[in-house]
C-alpha positions in Angstrom: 295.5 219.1 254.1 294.0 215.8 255.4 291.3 216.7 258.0 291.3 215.0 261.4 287.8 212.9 261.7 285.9 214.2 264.7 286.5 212.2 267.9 283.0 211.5 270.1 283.7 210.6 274.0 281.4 208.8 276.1 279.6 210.7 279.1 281.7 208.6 281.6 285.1 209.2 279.9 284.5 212.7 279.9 283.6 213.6 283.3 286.6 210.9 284.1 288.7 213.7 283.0 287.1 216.3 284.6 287.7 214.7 287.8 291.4 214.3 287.2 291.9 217.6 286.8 289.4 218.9 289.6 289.7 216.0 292.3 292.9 214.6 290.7 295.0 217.9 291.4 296.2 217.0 287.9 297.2 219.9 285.3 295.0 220.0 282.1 298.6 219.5 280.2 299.3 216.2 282.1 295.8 214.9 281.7 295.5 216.1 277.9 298.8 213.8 276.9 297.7 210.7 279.4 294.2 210.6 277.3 295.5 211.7 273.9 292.7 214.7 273.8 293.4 218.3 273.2 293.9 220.4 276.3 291.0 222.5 275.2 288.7 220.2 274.9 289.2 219.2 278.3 289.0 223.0 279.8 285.7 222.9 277.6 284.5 219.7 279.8 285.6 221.4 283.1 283.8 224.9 282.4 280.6 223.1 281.3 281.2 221.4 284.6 281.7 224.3 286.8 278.5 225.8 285.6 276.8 223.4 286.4 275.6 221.6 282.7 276.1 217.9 282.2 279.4 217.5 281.2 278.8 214.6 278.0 276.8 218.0 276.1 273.7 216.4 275.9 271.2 218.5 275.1 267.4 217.9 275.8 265.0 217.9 272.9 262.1 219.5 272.3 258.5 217.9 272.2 258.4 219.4 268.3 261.9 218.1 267.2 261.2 215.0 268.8 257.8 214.8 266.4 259.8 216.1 263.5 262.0 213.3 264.0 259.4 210.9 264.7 258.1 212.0 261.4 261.2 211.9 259.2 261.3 207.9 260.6 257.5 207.2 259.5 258.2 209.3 255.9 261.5 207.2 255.3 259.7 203.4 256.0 256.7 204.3 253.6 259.1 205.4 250.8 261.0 202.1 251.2 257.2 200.2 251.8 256.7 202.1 248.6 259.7 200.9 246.8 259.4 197.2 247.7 255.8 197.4 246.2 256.8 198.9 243.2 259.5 196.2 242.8 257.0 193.7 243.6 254.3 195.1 241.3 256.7 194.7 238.7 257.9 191.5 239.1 254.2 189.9 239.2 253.2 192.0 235.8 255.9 189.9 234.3 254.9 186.6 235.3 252.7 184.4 232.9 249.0 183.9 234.0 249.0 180.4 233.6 246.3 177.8 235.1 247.5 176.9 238.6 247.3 173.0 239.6 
């Protein structure tokens, strides 16, 4: 069985939705098959709505994920600094160390 790749909906299309259904007077059903997104998703969108969350699911980040992050970033550029050194390193031990003109 082929899975479905997971869909990802802008803030603006999502509380678009929500307001067809809750301002619209539209049906979840009607609104599902105009957008081509499954009905539940949309009651998902509305109830995050009603209680009062943002509707696009963003959720705020800590001060220490943020730093883990931030960290991950700084470890991944001095690997690849590393790398490139290495390489470079390499490439000068092989050239002859002839007189320059």
């Amino acid at each position: 069985m082929e899975r479905i790749p997971k869909q990802f909906y802008t803030t603006e299309f999502k509380e678009e939705a929500v307001k067809l259904v809750t301002d619209g007077g539209l049906k979840v059903a009607d609104v599902s098959r105009r957008l081509s997104v499954s009905p539940q998703t949309i009651r998902n969108w509305i109830k995050r709505h009603k209680d009062g969350k943002p509707v696009g699911g963003a959720r705020t980040v800590t001060a220490l994920e943020a730093e883990v992050s931030r960290l991950h970033r700084e470890l991944a550029e001095a690997r690849l600094e590393k790398e490139i050194l290495k390489k470079a390193m390499a490439y000068l031990a092989k050239e002859p160390r002839g007189g320059m003109r």
